[in-house]
Backbone as ProteinMPNN parsed JSONL, in Angstrom:
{"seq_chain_A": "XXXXXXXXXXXXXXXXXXXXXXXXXXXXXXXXXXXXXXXXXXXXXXXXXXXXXXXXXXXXXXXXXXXXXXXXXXXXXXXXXXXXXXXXXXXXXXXXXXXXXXXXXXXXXXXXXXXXXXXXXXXXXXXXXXXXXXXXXXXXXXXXXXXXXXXXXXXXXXXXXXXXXXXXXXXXXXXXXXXXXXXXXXXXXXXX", "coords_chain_A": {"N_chain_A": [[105.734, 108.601, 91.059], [108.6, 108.028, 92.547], [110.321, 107.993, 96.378], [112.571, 109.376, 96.862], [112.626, 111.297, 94.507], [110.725, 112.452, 95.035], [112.094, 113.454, 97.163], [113.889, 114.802, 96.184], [112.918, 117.096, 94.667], [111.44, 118.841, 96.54], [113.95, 119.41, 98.225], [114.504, 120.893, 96.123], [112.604, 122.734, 96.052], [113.261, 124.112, 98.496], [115.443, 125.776, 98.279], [113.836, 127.741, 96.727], [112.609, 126.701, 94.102], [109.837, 127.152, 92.546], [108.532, 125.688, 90.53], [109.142, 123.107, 90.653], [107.737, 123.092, 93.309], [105.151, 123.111, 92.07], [104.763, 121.022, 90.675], [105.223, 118.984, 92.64], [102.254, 119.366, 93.634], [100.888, 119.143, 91.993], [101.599, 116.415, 91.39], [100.808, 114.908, 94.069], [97.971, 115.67, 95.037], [95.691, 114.52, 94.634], [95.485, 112.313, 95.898], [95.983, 112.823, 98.177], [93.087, 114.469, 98.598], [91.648, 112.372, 98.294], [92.444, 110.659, 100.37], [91.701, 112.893, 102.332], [88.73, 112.589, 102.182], [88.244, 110.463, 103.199], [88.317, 111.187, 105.994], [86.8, 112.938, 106.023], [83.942, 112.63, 104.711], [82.973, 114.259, 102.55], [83.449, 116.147, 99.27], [83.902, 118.601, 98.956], [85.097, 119.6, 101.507], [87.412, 118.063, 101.83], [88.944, 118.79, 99.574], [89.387, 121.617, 100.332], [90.806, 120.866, 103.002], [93.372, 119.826, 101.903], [94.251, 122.211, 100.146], [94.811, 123.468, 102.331], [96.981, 121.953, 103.448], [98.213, 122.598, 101.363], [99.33, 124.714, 101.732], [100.106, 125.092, 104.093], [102.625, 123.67, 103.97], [103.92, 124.455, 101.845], [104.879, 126.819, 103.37], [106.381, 125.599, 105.288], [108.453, 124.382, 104.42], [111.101, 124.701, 104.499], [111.749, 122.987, 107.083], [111.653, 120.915, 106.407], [113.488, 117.653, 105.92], [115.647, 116.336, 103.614], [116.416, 113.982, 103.971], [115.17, 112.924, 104.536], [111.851, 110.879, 103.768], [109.774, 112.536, 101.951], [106.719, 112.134, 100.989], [105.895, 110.845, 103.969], [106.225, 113.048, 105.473], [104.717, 114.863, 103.706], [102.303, 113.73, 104.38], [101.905, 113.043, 107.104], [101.549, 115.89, 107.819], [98.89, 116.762, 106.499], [97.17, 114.496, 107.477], [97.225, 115.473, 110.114], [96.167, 117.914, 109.959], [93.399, 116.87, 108.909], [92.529, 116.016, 110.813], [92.132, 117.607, 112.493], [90.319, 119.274, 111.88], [88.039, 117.437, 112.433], [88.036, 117.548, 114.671], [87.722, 120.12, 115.591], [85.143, 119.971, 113.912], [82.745, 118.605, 115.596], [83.23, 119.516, 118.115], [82.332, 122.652, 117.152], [79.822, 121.288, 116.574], [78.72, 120.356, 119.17], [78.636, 122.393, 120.306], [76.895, 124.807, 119.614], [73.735, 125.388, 119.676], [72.148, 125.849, 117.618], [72.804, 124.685, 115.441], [72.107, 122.102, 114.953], [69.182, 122.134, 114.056], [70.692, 123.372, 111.7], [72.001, 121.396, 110.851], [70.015, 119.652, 109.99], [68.554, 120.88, 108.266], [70.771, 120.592, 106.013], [70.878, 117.696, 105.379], [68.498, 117.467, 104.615], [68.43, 117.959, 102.159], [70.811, 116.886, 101.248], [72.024, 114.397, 98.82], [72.251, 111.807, 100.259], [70.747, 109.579, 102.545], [68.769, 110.701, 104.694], [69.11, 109.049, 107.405], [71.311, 107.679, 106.824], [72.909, 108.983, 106.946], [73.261, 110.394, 109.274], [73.875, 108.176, 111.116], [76.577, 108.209, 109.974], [77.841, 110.624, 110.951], [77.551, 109.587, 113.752], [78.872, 107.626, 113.928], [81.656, 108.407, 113.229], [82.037, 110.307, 115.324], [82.119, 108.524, 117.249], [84.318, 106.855, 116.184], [86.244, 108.998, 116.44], [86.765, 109.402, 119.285], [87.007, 106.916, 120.144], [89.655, 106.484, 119.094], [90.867, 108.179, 120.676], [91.458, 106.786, 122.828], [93.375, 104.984, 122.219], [97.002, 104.212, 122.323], [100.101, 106.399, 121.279], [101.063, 105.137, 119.132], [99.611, 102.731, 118.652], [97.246, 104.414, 117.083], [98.669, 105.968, 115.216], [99.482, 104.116, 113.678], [97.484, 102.927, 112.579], [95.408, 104.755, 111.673], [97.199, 105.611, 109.471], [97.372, 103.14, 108.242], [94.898, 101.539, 107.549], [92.465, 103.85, 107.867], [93.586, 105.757, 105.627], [94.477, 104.065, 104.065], [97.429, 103.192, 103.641], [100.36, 100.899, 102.821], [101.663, 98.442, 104.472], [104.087, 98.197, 105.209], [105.779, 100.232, 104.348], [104.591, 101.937, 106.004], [105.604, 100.895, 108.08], [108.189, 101.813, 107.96], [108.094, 104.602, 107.784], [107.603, 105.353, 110.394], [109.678, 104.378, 111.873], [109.851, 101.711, 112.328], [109.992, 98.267, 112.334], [108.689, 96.006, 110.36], [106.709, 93.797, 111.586], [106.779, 94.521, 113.685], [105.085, 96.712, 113.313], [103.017, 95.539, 111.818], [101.483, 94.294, 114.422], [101.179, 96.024, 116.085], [99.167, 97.114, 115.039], [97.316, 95.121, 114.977], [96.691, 95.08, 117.872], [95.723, 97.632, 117.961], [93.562, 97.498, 115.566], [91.834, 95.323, 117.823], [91.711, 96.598, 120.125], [90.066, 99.302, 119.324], [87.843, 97.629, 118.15], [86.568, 96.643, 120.411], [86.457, 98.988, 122.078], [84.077, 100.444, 120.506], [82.169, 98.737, 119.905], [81.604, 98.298, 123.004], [80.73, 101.022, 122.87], [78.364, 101.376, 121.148], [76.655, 98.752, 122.178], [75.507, 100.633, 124.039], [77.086, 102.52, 126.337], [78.76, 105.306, 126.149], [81.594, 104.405, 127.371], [84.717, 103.833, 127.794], [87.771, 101.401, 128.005]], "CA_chain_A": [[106.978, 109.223, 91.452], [109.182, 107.512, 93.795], [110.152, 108.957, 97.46], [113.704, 109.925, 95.862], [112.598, 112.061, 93.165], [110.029, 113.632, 95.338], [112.372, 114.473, 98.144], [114.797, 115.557, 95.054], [111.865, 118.112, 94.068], [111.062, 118.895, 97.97], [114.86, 120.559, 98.341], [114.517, 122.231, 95.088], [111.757, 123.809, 96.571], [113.97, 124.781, 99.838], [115.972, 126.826, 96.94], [112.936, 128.485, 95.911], [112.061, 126.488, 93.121], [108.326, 127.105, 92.262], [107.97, 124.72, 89.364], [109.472, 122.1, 91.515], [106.741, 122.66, 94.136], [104.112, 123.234, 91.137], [105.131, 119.574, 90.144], [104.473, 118.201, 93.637], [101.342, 119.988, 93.936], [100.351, 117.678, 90.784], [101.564, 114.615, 91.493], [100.288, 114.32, 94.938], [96.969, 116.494, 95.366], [94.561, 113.499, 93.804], [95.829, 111.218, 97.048], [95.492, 114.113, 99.498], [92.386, 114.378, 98.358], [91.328, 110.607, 98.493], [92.742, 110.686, 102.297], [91.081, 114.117, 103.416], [87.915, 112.315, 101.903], [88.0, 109.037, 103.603], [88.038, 111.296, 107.123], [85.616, 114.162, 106.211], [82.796, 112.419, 103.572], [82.673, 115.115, 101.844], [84.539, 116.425, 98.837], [84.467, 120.372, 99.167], [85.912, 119.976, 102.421], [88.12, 117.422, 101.504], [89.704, 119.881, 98.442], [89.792, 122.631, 101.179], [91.922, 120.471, 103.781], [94.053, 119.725, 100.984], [94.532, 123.031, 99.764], [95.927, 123.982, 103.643], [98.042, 121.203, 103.718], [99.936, 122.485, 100.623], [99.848, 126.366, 102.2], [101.11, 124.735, 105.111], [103.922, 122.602, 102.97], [104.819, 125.912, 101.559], [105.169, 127.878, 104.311], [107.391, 125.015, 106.27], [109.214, 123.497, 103.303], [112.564, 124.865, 105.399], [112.059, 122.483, 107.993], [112.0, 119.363, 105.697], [114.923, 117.033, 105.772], [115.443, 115.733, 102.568], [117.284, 112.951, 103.792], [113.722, 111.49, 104.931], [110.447, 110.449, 103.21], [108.496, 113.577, 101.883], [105.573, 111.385, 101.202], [105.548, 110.454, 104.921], [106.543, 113.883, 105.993], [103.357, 115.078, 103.505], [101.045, 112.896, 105.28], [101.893, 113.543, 108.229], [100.729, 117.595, 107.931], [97.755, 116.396, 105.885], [96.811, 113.972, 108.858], [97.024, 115.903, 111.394], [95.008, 118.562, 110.278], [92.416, 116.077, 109.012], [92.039, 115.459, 112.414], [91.864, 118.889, 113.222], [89.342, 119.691, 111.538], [87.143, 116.744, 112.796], [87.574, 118.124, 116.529], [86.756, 121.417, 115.521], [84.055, 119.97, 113.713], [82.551, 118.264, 116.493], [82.937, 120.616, 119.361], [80.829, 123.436, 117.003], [78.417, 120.85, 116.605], [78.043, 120.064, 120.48], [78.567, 123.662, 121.625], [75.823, 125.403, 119.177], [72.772, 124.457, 119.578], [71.645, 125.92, 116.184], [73.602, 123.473, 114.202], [71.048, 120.466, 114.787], [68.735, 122.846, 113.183], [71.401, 123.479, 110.507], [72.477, 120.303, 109.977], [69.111, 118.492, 109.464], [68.188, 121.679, 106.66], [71.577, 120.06, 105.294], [70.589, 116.316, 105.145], [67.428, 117.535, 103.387], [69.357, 118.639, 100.691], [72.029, 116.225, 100.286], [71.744, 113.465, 98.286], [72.613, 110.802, 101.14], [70.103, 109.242, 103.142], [69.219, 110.935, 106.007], [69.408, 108.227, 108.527], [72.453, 107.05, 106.617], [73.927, 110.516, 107.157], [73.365, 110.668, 111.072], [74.579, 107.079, 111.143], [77.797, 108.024, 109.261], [77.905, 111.248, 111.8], [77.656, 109.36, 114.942], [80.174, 106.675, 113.635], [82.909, 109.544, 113.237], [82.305, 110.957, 116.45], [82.253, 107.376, 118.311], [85.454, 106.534, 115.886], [87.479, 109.744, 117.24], [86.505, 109.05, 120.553], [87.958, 105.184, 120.315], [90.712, 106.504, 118.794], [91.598, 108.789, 121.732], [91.926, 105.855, 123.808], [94.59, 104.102, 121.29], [98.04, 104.791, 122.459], [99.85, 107.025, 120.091], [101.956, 104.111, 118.121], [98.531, 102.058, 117.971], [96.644, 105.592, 116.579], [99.953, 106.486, 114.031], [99.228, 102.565, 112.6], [95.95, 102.824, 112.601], [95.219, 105.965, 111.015], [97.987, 105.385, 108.153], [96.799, 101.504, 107.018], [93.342, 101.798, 107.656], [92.09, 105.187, 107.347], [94.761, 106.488, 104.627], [95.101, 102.996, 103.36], [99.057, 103.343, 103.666], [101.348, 100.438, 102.873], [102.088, 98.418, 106.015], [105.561, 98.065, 104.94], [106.02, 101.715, 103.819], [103.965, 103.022, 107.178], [106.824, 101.13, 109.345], [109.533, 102.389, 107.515], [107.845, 105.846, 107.996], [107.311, 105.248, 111.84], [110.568, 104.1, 112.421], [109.026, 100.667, 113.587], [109.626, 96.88, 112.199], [107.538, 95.628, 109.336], [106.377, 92.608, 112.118], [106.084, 95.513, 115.183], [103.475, 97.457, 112.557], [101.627, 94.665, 111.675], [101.139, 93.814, 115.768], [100.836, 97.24, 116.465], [97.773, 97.603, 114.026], [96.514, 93.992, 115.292], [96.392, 95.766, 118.472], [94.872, 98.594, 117.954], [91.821, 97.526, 115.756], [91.371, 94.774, 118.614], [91.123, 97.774, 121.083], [88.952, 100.33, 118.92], [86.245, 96.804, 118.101], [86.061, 96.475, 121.966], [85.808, 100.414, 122.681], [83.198, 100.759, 119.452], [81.27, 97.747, 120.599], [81.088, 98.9, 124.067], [79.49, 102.422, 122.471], [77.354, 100.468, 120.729], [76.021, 98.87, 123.383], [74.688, 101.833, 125.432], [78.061, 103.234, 126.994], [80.774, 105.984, 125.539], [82.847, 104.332, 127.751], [86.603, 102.999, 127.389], [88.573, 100.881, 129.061]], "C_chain_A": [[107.435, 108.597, 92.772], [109.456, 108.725, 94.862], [111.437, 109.812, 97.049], [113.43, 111.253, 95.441], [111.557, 113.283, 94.133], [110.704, 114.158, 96.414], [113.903, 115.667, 97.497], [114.258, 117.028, 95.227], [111.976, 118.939, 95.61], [112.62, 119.931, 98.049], [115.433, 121.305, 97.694], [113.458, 123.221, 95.834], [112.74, 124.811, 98.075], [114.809, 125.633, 98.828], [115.423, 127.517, 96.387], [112.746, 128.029, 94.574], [110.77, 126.184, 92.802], [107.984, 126.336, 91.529], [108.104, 123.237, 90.019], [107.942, 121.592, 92.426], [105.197, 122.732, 93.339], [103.776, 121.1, 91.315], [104.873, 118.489, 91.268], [103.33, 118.567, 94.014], [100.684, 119.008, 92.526], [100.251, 116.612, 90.689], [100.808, 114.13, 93.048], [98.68, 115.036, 95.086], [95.639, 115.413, 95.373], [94.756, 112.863, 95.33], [95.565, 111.747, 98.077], [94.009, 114.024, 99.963], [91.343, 113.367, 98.738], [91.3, 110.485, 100.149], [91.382, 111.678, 102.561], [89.325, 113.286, 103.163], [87.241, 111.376, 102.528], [87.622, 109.663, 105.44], [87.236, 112.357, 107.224], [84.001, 113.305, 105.583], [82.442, 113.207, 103.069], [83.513, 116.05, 100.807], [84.663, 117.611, 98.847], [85.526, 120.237, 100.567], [87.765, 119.137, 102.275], [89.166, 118.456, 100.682], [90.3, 121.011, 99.294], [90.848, 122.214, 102.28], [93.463, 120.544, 102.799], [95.138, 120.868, 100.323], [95.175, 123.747, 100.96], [96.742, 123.395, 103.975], [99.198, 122.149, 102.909], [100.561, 124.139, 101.016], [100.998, 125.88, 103.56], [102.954, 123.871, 104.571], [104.463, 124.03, 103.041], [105.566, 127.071, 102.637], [106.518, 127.111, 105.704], [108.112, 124.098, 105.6], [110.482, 123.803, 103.817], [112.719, 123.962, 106.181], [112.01, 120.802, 107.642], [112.817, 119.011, 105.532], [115.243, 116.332, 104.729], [116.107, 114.561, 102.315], [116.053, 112.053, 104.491], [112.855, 111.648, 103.801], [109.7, 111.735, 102.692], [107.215, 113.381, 101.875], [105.393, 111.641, 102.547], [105.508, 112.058, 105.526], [105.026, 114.75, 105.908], [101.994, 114.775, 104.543], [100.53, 113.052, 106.346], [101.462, 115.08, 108.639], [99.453, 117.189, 107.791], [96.973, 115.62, 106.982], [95.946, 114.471, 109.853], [95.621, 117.03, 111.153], [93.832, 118.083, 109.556], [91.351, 116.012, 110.338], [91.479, 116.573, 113.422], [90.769, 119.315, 113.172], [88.148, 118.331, 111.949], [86.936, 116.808, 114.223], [86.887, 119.099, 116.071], [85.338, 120.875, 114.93], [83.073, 119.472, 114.783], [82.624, 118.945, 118.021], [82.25, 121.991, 118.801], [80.012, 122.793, 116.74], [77.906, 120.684, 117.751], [77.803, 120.865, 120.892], [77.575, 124.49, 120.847], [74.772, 124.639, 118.878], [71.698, 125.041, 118.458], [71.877, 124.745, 115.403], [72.793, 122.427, 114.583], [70.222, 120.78, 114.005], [69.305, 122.401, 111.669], [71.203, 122.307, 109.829], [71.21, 119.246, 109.15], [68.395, 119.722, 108.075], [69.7, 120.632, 105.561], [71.25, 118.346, 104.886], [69.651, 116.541, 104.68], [67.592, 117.535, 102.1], [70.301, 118.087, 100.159], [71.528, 115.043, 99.922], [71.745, 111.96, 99.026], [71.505, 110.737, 101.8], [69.555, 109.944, 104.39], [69.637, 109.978, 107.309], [70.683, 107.789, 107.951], [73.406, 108.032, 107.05], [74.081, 110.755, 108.942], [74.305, 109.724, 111.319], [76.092, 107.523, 110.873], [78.17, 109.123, 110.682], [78.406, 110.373, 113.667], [78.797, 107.676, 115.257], [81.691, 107.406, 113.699], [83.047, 109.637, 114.696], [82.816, 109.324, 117.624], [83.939, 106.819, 117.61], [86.538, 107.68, 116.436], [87.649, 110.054, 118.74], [87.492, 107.962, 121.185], [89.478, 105.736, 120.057], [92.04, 107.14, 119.691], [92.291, 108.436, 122.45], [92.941, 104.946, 123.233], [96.167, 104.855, 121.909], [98.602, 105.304, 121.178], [100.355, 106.158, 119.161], [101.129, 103.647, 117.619], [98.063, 103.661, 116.989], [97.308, 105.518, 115.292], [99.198, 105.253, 113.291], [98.485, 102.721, 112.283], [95.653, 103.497, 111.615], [95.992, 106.037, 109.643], [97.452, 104.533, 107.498], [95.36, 101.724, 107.026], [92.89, 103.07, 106.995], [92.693, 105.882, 106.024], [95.215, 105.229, 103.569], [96.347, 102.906, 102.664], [99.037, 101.15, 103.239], [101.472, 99.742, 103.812], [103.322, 98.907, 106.049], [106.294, 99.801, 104.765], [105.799, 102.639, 105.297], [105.047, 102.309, 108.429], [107.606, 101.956, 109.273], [109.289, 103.764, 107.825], [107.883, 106.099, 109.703], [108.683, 105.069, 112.744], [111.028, 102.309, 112.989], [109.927, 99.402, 112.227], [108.398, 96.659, 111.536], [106.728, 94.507, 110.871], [105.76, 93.677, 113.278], [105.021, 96.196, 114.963], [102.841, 96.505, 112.352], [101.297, 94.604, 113.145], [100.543, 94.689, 116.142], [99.255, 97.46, 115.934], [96.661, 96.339, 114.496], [95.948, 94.549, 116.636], [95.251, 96.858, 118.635], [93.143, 98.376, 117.282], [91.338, 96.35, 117.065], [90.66, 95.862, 119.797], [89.92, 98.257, 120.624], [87.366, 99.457, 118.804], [86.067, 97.438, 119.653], [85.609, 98.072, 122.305], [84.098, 100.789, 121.879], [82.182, 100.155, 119.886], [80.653, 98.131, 122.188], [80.186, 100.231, 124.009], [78.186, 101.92, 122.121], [76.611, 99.977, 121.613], [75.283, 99.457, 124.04], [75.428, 102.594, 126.093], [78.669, 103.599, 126.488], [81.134, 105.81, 126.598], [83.687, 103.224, 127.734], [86.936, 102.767, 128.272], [88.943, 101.583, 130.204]], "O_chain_A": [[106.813, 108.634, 93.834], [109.143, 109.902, 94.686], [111.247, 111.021, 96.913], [113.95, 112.237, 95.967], [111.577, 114.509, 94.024], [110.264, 115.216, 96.862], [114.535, 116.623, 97.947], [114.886, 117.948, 95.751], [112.852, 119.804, 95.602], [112.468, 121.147, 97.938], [116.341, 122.094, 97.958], [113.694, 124.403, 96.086], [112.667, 126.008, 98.354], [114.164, 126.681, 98.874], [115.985, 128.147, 95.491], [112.7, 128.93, 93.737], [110.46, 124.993, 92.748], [106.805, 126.044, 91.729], [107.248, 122.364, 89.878], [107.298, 120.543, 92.403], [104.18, 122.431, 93.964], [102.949, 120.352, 91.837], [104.432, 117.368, 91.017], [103.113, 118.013, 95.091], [99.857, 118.117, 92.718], [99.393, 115.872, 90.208], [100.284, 113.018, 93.11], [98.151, 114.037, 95.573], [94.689, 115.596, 96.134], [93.745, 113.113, 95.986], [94.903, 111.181, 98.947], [93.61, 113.7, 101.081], [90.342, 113.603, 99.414], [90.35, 110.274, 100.903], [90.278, 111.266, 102.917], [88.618, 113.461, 104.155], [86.014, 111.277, 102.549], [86.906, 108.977, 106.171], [86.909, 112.788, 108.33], [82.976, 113.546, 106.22], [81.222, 113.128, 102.928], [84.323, 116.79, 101.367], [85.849, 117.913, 98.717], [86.636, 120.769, 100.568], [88.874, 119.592, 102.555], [90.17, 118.855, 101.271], [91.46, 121.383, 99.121], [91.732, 123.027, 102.549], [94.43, 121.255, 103.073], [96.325, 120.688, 100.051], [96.037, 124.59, 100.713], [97.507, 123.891, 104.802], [100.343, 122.444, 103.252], [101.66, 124.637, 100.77], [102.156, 126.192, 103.837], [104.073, 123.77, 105.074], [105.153, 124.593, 103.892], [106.514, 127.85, 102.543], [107.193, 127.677, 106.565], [108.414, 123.034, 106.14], [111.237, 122.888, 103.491], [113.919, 123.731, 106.324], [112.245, 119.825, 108.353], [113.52, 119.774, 104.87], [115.023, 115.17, 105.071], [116.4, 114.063, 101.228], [116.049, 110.875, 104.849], [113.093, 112.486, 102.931], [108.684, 111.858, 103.376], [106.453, 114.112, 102.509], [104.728, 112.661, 102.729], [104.48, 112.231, 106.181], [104.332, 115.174, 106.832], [101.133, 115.417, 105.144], [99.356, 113.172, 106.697], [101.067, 115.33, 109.777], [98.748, 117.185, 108.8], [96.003, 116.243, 107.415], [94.815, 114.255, 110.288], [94.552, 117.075, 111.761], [92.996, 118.984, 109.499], [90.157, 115.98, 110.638], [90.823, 116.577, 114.464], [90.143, 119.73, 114.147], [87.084, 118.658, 111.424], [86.008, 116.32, 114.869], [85.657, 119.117, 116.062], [84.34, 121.345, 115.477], [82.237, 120.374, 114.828], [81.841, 118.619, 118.914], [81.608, 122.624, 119.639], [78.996, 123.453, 116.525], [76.68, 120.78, 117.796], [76.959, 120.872, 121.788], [77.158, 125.265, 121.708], [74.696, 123.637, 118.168], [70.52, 124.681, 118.474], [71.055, 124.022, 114.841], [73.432, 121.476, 114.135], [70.116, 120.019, 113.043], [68.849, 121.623, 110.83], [70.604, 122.065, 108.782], [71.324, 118.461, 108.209], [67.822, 119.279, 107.079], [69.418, 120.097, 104.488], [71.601, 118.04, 103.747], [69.489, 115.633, 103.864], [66.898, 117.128, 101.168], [70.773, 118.36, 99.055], [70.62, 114.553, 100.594], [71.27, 111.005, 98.412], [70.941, 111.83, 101.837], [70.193, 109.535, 105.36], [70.507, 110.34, 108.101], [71.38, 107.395, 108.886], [74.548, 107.81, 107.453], [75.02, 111.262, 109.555], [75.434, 110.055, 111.681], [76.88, 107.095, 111.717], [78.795, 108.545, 111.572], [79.339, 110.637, 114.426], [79.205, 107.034, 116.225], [82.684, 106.88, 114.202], [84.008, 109.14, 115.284], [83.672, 109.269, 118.506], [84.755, 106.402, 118.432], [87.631, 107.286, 116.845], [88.49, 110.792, 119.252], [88.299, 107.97, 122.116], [90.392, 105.402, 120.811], [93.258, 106.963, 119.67], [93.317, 108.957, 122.887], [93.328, 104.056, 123.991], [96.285, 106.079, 121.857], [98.075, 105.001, 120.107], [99.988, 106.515, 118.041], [101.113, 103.679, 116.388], [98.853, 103.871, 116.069], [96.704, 105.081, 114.313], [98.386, 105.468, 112.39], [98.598, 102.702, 111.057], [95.595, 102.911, 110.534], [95.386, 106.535, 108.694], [97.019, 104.747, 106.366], [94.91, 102.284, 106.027], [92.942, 103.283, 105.783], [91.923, 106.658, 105.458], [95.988, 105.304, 102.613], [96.475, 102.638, 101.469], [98.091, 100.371, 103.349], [101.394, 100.578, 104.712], [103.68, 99.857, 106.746], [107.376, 100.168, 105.223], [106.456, 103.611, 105.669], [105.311, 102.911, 109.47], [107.878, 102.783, 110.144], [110.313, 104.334, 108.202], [108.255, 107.202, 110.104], [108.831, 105.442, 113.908], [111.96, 101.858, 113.653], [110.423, 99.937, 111.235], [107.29, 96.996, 111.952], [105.619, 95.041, 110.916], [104.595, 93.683, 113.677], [104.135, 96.428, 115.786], [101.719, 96.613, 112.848], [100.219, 95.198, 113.11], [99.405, 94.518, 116.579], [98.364, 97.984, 116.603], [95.441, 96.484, 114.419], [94.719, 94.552, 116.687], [94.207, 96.845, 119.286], [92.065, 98.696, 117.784], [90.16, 96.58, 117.341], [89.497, 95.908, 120.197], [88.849, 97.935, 121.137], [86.254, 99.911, 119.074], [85.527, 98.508, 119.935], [84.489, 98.31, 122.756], [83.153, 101.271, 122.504], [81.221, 100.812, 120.285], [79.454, 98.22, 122.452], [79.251, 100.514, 124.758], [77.137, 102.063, 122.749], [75.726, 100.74, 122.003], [74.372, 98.914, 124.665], [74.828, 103.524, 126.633], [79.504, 102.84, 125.995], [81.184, 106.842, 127.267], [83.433, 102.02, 127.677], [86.755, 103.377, 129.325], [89.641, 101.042, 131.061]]}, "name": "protein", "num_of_chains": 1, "seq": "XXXXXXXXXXXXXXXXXXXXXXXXXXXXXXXXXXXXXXXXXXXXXXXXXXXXXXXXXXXXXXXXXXXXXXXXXXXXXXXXXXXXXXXXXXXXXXXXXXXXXXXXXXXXXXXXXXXXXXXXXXXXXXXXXXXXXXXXXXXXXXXXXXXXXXXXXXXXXXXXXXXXXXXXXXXXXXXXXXXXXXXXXXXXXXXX"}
């Protein structure tokens, strides 16, 4: 479904059309999904971000302009609280000091490695760390092509930006995040 048709659907829904927003709740949910997956590793939570994006959709489908992108508009909720949920996750893992406990009963039990599972853990936390230090234009790029494996071309047009200013922008930014990552690596969380 092109962006058209779905921002067609998008101000049927501002009319109260439920089948409308049924119908985008179908066509996009699989991709949501895919995303929330690529920044949690895990698919319950993944399904559960997903499923607050589209409460959140619903509940602010008034403030959509249907003379922009719904895709991008989507994404952009979905995103953010991706992201949300990987602070919160990360500040109750630092601030209870049960959850080390917890979490290593949980790596007993999941099918993943344990050392691959800490590893993946302490890659997140050192990746939303780096990412802090990205200005927000680098971050936006970043986080769309990479992480979300957006489009370049699609993630300017969404940004506002120059197909040539997003590619630079994104050349940018992973140049930064190696150098911040690498420097963790190393022995130091610290950034430039």
């Amino acid at each position: 479904m092109d962006d058209r048709e779905l921002s067609a659907l998008a101000a049927a829904c501002q009319k109260g059309d439920e089948r409308s927003f049924r119908i985008l709740v179908d066509s996009l949910t699989r991709s949501l999904i895919a995303v929330a997956y690529r920044y949690t590793g895990d698919w319950e939570w993944a399904r559960d971000l997903t499923q607050e994006t589209w409460i959140k959709v619903h509940d602010g489908i008034g403030r959509f302009d249907p003379a922009h992108s719904f895709r991008a508009w989507l994404y952009a909720i979905h995103r953010n609280g991706c992201l949300s949920h990987l602070r919160r996750a990360w500040i109750r893992h630092e601030s209870n000091p049960g959850d080390d406990v917890l979490s290593k009963l949980r790596l007993v039990s999941s099918s993943m490695d344990p050392e691959e599972e800490v590893e993946r853990r302490e890659f997140h936390r050192r990746l939303l760390q780096g990412l802090g230090a990205l200005s927000e234009s680098q971050r936006q790029v970043f986080v769309r092509v990479d992480l979300e494996g957006g489009n370049q071309k699609e993630v300017a047009r969404a940004l506002g930006m120059k197909p040539t200013t997003c590619r630079a922008t994104l050349h940018f930014a992973r140049k930064r995040l190696a150098t911040i990552l690498r420097r963790m690596e190393e022995g130091g969380d610290q950034e430039d």
